[in-house]
N, C-alpha and C positions, 0 to 999 in steps of 0.2 A: 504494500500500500504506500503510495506517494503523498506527502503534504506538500504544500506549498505553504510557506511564508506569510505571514501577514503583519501588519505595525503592530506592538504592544500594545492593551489596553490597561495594564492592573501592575499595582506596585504592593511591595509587604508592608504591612504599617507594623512600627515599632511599639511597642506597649511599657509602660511605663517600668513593668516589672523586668525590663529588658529580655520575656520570651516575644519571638515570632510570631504574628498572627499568618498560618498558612494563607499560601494564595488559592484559592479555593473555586473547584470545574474549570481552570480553562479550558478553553480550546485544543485540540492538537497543536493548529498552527503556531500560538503563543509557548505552547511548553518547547515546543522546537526551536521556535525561534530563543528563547532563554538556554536549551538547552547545546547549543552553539556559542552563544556570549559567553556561557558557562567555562565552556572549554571540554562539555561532555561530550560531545562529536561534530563528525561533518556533516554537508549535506552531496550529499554524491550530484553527477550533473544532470541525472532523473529525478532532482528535489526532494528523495528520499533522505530521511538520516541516518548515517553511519555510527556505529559506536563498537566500542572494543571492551570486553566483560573481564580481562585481567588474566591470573592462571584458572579459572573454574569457567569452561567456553560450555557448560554441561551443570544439569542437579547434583549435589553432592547429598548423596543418601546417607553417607558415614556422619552425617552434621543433621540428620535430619530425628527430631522428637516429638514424642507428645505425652501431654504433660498429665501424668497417673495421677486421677483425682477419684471422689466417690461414685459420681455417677454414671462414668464411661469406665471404668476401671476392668468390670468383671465382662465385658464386652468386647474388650481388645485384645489380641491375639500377639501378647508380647513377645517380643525376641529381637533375634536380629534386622529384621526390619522396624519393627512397631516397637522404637525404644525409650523406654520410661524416663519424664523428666521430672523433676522434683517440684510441687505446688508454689514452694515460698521460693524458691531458688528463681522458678520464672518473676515470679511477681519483683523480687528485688530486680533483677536484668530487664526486664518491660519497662520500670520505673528509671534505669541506667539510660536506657538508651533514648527513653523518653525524653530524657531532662537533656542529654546530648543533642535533641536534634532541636528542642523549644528554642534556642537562640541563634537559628539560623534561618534562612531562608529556605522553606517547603513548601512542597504542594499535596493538597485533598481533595477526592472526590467521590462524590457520593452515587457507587454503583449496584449494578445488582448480578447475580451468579442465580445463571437457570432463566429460560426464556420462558415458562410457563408459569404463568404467576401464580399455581397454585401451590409449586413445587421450588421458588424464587427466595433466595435471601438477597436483604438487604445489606449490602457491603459497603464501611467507610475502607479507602485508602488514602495512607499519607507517606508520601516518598519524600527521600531527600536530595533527590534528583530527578529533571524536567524529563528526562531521557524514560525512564523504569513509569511514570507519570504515564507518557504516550503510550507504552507498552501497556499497561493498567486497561486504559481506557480503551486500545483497540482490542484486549482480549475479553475485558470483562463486556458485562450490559450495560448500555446509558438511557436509564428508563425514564420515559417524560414525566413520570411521575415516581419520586422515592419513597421508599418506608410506606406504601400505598397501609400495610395492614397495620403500621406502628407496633411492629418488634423490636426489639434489641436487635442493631446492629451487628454482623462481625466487624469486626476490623484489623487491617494489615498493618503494621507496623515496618518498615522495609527503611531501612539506611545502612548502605553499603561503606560508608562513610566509620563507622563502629569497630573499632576492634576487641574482638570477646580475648575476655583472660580465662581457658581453661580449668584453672586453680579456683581463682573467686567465683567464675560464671555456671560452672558444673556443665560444661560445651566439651565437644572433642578438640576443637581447631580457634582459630582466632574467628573466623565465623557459621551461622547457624541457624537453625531455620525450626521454628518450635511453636507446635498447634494447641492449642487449650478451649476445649469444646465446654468447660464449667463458664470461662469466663468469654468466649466466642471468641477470642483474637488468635491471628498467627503474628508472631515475633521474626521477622527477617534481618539478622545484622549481618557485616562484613561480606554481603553477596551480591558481586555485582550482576550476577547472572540473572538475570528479568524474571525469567520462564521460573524459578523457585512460587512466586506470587500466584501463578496460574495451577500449578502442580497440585499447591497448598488446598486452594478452595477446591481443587476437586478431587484431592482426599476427605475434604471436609461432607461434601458428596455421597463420597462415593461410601463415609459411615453413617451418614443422616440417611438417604433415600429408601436404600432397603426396609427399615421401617413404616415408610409410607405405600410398601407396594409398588416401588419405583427401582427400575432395575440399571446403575449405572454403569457405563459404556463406554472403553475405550475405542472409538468407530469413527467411520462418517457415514453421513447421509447424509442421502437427496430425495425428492420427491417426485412421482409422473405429472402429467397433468388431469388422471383422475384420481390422485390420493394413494397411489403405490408406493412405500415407501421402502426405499434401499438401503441395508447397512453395510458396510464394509470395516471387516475386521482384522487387524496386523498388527505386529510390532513397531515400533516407530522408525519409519524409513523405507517401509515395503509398499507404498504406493496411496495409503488411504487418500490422502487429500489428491491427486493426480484423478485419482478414478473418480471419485466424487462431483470434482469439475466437470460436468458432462454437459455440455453447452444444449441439450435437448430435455434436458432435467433441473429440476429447480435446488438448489442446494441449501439445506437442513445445516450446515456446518460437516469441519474436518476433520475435529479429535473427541472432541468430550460429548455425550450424549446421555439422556433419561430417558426410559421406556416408562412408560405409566400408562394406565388402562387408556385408549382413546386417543394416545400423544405419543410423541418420538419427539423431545424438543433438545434443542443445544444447550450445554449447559453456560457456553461462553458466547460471543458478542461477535467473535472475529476468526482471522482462522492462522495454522503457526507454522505453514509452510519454510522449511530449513533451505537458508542459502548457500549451503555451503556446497562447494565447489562448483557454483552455478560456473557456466562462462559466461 
C-alpha cells in the first residue's frame, strides 16, 4: 500500500506535569510524513515508506509471554510456547515503560480487531513511533464508530525505544512482548519489528473466540459473487495471500480469519503480504 504525503495538521501539547499528551488518529499520510522528519524511514520513489526493524527482521517467540493470573490460568496450555509471566512483575514493567514513553512525543489510536461486530474488540494503540502507528492502522480496523458496545478496551502498549533488564524485568532479552487477558493489555518493549502488534491480538483471538463458537483461522478468503466462500490454508509463505487475490472474487482478507455461524469475517483491516526479495 502506497501513501502519499500531505502538510501536517496536529502538534503534541506539552502538559504542565511535563508528560506528553499523545497525538491522537492521525492520518497515514501525517504519521509518514512525521515519520521521515523522525528519521524512522524513507519514502521509496513509489511514495511508499521504507523502514529497517534492526536484528529481529521476524517475531521473537523466545520473548514472547502471558501473564498466569486466576482467570485464564487453568485454560492455558503452559510450556514452551505458552510461557508464564508473573502478575506484579508485568504491572511494575507496564508502569516502566509507561512512564518512559509519557515525556515524549507518541501517537494513539483508537481501533478495533475483528470485522464482525458481534465478535469485535475495541483496541487502544499507543506507539512510540509514527512508522509501527501506520502499521497499526493499516493492519488493525478503523471503525466509524469506537467502543460502539462500551467495553473495556485492550490496549497495546509498543515502544521499541525501551530497553528490558532481564534481572529486574523477569524478560528473557533486552526486549518483549507480554499479553494479560485479566487486565486486557499487550506490553511490547524493545521491538522494533511491527508485525509483534498484529501477532499479539490474534492470539488474543485466537483464546477469546473459541468460546463464542467462533473458530479462529490462520487462512485467506475470498468470496463469489453468490456468497461462496473460499478459504485457503498454509504456512506462512506458501501462497495464501497470492491465491486469495483472484481478480474475479471478492477478497475477505489474507491471514487472520473467524468462522462463526453465518460469517467468515477478517479478523484484521489490511493484508501482510512479505517483501522480501520482491525485484
Amino acid at each position: 500500500i502506497t501513501y502519499r504525503v500531505t502538510a501536517m495538521t496536529a502538534a503534541a501539547s506539552i502538559q504542565t506535569d511535563l508528560k506528553v499528551t499523545p497525538l491522537t488518529d492521525l492520518p497515514n499520510a501525517e504519521l509518514i510524513e512525521r515519520a521521515v522528519k523522525r528519521g524512522e524511514g524513507v519514502l521509496d520513489k513509489n511514495g511508499a515508506l521504507v523502514v529497517e526493524t534492526g536484528k529481529r527482521t521476524g517475531r521473537s517467540p523466545n520473548d514472547r509471554f502471558i501473564v498466569k493470573e486466576s482467570t485464564t490460568e487453568n485454560d492455558i496450555d503452559w510450556g514452551k510456547v505458552n510461557k508464564p509471566f508473573d502478575a506484579d512483575k508485568f504491572d511494575a514493567l507496564w508502569d516502566r515503560v509507561e512512564a518512559y514513553l509519557s515525556t515524549q512525543e507518541h501517537f494513539l489510536s483508537h481501533l478495533q480487531v475483528g470485522s464482525d461486530p458481534e465478535h469485535a474488540l475495541s483496541l487502544e494503540v499507543r506507539t512510540q513511533t509514527a512508522w509501527q502507528h501506520v502499521f497499526a492502522r493499516n493492519l488493525f480496523i478503523i471503525p466509524e464508530q469506537w467502543n460502539v458496545k462500551g467495553d473495556q478496551p485492550w490496549q497495546i502498549l509498543n515502544v521499541p525505544g525501551f530497553t528490558c533488564e532481564p534481572e529486574r524485568d523477569g524478560t528473557n532479552s533486552d526486549g518483549t512482548v507480554i499479553i494479560n487477558f485479566a487486565k486486557k493489555r499487550v506490553l511490547i518493549a524493545g521491538m522494533r519489528y511491527a508485525g509483534e502488534m498484529k501477532k499479539a491480538m490474534f492470539s488474543v483471538q485466537n483464546f477469546l473466540l473459541p468460546a463464542k463458537d467462533v473458530l479462529p483461522m490462520h487462512c485467506s478468503a475470498n468470496v463469489g459473487e453468490e456468497g461462496d466462500v473460499t478459504l485457503f490454508f498454509g504456512l506462512s509463505g506458501t501462497g495464501k495471500t497470492t491465491l486469495s487475490a483472484d481478480p474475479k472474487r471478492f477478497l475477505i482478507g489474507d491471514d487472520e480469519h473467524g468462522w462463526a455461524p453465518g460469517s467468515v469475517f477478517n479478523i484484521e483491516g489490511g493484508c501482510y503480504a512479505k517483501c522480501i526479495d520482491l525485484s
